[in-house]
N, C-alpha and C positions, 0 to 999 in steps of 0.2 A: 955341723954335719949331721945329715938328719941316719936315725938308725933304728933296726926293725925293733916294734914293741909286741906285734902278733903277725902268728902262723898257723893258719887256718887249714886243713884240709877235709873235703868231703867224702869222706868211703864213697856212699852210694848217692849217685847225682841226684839231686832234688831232696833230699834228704837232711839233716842235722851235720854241723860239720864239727870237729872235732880240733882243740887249740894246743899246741904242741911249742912246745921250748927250741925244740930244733929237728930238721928234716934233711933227706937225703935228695938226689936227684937220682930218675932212672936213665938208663942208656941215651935214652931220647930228649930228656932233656925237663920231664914231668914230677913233678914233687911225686915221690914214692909212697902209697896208696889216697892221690887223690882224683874221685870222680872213677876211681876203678870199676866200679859197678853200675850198669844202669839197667832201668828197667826199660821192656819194649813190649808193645802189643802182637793179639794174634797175627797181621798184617808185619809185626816188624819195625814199627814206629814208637820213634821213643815215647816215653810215660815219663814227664816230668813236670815241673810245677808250672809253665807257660801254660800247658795244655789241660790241665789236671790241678783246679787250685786246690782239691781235697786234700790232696801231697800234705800242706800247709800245714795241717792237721794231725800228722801221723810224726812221732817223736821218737828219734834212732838216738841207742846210746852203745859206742861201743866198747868196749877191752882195752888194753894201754896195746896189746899186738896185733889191735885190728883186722882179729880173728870171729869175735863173738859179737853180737849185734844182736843190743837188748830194742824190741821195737812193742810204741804203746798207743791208743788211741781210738777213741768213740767205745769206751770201755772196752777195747778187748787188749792183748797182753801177749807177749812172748820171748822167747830169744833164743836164737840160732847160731851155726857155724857155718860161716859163712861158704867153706870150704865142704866140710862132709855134709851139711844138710840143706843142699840147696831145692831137692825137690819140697822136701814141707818148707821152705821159707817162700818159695814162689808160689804153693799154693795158701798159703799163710795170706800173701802181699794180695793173690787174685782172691779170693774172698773179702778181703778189708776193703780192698776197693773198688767189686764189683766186677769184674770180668779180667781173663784170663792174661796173665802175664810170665815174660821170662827174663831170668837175671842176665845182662853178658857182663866178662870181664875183661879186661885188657890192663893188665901188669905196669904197660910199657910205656902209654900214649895215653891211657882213660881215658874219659870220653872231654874232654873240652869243647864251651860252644862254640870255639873258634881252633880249626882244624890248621888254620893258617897262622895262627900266632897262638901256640899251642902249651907257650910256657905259663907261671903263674901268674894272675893276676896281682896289680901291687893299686893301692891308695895311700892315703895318708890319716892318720888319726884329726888333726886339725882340720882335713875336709870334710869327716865324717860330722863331728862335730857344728863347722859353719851349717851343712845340707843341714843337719837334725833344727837349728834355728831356724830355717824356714817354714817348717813344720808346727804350727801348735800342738804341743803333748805327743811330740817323736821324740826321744832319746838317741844318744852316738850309740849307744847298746844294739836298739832295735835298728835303728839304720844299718849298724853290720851286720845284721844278721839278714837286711832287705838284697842289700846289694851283691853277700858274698864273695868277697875277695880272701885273696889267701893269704899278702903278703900287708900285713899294716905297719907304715913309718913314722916316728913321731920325731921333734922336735925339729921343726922346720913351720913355713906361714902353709895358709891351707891352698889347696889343689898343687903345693907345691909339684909333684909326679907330673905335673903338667908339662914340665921341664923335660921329660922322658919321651917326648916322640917330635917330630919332627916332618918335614914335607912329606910328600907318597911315596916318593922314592927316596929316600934317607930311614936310615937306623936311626937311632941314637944308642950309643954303648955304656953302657954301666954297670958299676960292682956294687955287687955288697957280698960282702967279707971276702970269702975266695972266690966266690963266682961272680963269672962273668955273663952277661944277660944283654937282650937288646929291645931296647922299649920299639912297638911298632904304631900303633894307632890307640887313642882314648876308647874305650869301652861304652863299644854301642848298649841300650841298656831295652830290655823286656819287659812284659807285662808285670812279674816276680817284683820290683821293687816297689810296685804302688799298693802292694797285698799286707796287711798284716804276717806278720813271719809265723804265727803262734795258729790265727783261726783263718788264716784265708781273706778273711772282711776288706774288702777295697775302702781306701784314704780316696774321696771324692775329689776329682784334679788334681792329683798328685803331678800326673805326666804334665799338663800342662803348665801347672805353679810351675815346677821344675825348670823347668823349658826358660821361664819369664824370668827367672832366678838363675840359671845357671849363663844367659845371656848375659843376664845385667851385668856380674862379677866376673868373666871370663877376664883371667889374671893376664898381664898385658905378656910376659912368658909364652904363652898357650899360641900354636902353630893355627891361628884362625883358618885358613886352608882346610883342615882337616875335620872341622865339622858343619857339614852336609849338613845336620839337625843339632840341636841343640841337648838332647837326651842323650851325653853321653859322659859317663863318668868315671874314674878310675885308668888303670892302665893296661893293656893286653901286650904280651910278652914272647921272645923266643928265646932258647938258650941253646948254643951250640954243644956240638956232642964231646966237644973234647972238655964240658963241665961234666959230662955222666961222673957220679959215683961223689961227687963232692957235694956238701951243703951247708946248707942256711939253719943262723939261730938265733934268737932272743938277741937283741945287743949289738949287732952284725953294724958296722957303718956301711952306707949308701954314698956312694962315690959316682960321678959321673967323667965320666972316659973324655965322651966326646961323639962329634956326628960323622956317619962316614954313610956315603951311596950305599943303596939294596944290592945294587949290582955286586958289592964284594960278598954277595950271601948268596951263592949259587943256588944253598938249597931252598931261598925263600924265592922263589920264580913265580908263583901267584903274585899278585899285582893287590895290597892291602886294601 
């Protein structure tokens, strides 16, 4: 039975993310402070590493109560709270990076690229690992740090999580340890994963290799139906609210329930 070996969450989106032993869920159903923070432009638009590969560049360390947030980069230096000093940290962030920014927070939901499957993202260590072979001179290391997922499983064959989602209208249900979770669709993937994690520098055909690679091996498991392109890795998640306040940790086994229609999920009425 395959079971969690990492637990990733990102304070501030596009940012450094921080590895943790074990985690909470908020009301909503969102590992508790990740992706809390993002930045946005004067217009309103998010600032993150898609749009803005200098992000790449800029290296967040926070506090164990992910209150303080040491940030460093193109020689300059500082570190904030996140709480009482958010004017000099947003003017802090609009100087490093050239024009004017502001923090928001949200406690409850942060910001997730997928508003509609809103829970953590899961892979597997073994996946990490096969992609990183594709790669000359990529490491499983730098590959999670490319891809960003929160929830890494090991002891299982690779893309196992593949197992986790099912037609467009179907769940698939799963635990790990006491929560309960419902895998929705493989994770569509952005510009972010073909970037060096550390300087930004693009891997020439990456998307492409990928693509050719991640066809060829698609585990006979994997709901073919479900990928439109081939550039999708990992797994996108929702967890219902009656898991609020329980969580996930180091060692957790990974149990799969079983599949049941979208329709028993009222509140998922987007269409994946």
């Amino acid at each position: 039975m395959p079971d969690v070996a990492e637990l990733i969450i990102y304070p501030i989106k596009s940012l450094d993310g921080v590895s943790l032993p074990e985690v909470s869920l908020t009301p909503l159903g969102a590992l508790v402070g990740d992706r809390r923070y993002a930045l946005v432009d004067a217009q309103g638009k998010r600032v993150h590493g898609k749009r803005h590969p200098q992000l790449h560049r800029l290296r967040a360390q926070f506090d164990p109560g992910l209150r303080l947030v040491q940030l460093w980069g193109n020689g300059q230096a500082a570190q904030f709270d996140l709480q009482q000093e958010r004017d000099p940290l947003q003017t802090w962030l609009s100087n490093w990076l050239g024009f004017p920014v502001q923090i928001l927070e949200d406690p409850i939901t942060g910001f997730p690229d997928d508003p509609y499957a809103s829970g953590p993202t899961l892979i597997s260590t073994p996946t990490l690992e096969a992609v990183a072979n594709w790669f000359p001179g990529l490491a499983s290391e730098e590959l999670r740090q490319r891809f960003r997922m929160n929830i890494e499983v090991s002891e299982c064959l690779p893309f196992w999580e593949d197992h986790l989602f099912a037609q467009a209208d179907q769940v698939v249900r799963f635990r790990i340890g006491e929560v309960e979770l419902l895998g929705i669709n493989p994770c569509a993937r952005c510009v972010v994963p073909t970037r060096d994690p550390i300087t930004g520098a693009s891997y020439l055909g990456f998307q492409k290799h990928f693509i050719t690679q991640r066809q060829k091996t698609l585990p006979k498991w994997a709901e073919l139906s479900r990928f439109d392109h081939f550039y999708r890795l990992g797994l996108n998640t929702w967890i219902p609210r009656t898991e609020a306040g329980k969580g996930l940790k180091i060692g957790d086994p990974v149990e799969i329930i079983g599949v049941e229609p979208l329709s028993a999920y009222p509140e998922l009425s987007r269409s994946p």
